[in-house]
C-alpha positions as CSV (number, residue, x, y, z in Angstrom):
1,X,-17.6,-131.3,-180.2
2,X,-17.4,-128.1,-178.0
3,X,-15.7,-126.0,-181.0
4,X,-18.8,-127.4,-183.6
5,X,-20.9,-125.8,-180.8
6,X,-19.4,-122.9,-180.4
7,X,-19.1,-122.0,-184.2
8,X,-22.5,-122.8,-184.3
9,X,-24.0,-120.4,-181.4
10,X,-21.6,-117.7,-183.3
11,X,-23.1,-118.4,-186.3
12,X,-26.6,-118.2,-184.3
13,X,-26.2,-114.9,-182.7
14,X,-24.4,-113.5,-185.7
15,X,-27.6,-114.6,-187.8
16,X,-30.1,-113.5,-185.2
17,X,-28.4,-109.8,-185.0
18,X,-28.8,-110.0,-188.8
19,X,-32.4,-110.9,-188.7
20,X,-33.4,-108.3,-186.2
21,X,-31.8,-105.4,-187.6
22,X,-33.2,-106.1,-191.4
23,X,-36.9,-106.1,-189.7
24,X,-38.9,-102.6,-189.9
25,X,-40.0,-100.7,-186.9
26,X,-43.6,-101.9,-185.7
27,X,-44.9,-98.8,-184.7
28,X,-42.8,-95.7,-187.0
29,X,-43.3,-92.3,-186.6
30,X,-45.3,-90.0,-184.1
31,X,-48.4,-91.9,-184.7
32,X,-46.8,-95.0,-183.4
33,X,-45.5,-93.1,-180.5
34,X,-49.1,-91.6,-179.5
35,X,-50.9,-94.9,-180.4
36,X,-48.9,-97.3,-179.1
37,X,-49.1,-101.0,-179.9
38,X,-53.0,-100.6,-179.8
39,X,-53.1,-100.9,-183.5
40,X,-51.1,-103.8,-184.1
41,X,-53.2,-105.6,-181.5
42,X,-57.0,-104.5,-182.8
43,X,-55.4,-104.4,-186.2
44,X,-56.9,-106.8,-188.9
45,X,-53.7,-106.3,-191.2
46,X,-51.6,-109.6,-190.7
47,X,-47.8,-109.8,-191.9
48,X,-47.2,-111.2,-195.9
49,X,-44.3,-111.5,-197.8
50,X,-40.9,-110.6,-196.4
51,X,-42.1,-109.5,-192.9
52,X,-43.8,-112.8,-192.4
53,X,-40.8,-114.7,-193.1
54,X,-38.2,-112.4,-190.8
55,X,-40.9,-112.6,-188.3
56,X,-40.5,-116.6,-188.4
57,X,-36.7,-116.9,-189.1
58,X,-36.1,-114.9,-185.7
59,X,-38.5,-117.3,-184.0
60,X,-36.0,-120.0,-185.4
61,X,-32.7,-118.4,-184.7
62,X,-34.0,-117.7,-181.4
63,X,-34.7,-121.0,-180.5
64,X,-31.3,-122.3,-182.0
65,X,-29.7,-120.0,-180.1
66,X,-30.9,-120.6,-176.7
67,X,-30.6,-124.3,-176.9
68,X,-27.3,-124.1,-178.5
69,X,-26.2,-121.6,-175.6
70,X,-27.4,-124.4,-173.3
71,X,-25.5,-127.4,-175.1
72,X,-22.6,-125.1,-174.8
73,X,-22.9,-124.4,-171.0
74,X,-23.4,-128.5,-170.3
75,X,-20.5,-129.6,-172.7
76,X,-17.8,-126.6,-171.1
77,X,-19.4,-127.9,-167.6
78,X,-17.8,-131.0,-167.8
């Protein structure tokens, strides 16, 4: 059982690394850099399409990840 999790919290953080990296920048460029987030926050633009989906399948792997790094600790505890 403690190998299924491991493989599985590799897999995780393997996919999570993935996820993040294939995402754009949210603020590009010198504008972004003067502007801040103040954009994306007033902004009336809302994520579609590819960017919408990356945005939710971190969430996911995210949430894998942290529970399956606490399944890990408790089953190596004992």
């Amino acid at each position: 059982m403690e190998i299924l999790f491991k493989v599985l919290l590799i897999i995780a953080s393997l996919g999570l690394i993935a996820v993040v990296l294939l995402q754009k920048g949210k603020s590009a460029g010198l504008s972004g850099a003067i502007s801040g987030g103040a954009e994306h926050l007033f902004g009336k633009t809302k994520a579609r399409g590819l960017d919408l989906f990356l945005s939710r399948l971190t969430i996911g792997l995210a949430i894998s990840f942290f529970v399956l790094a606490l399944l890990v600790a408790y089953v190596v505890k004992e």
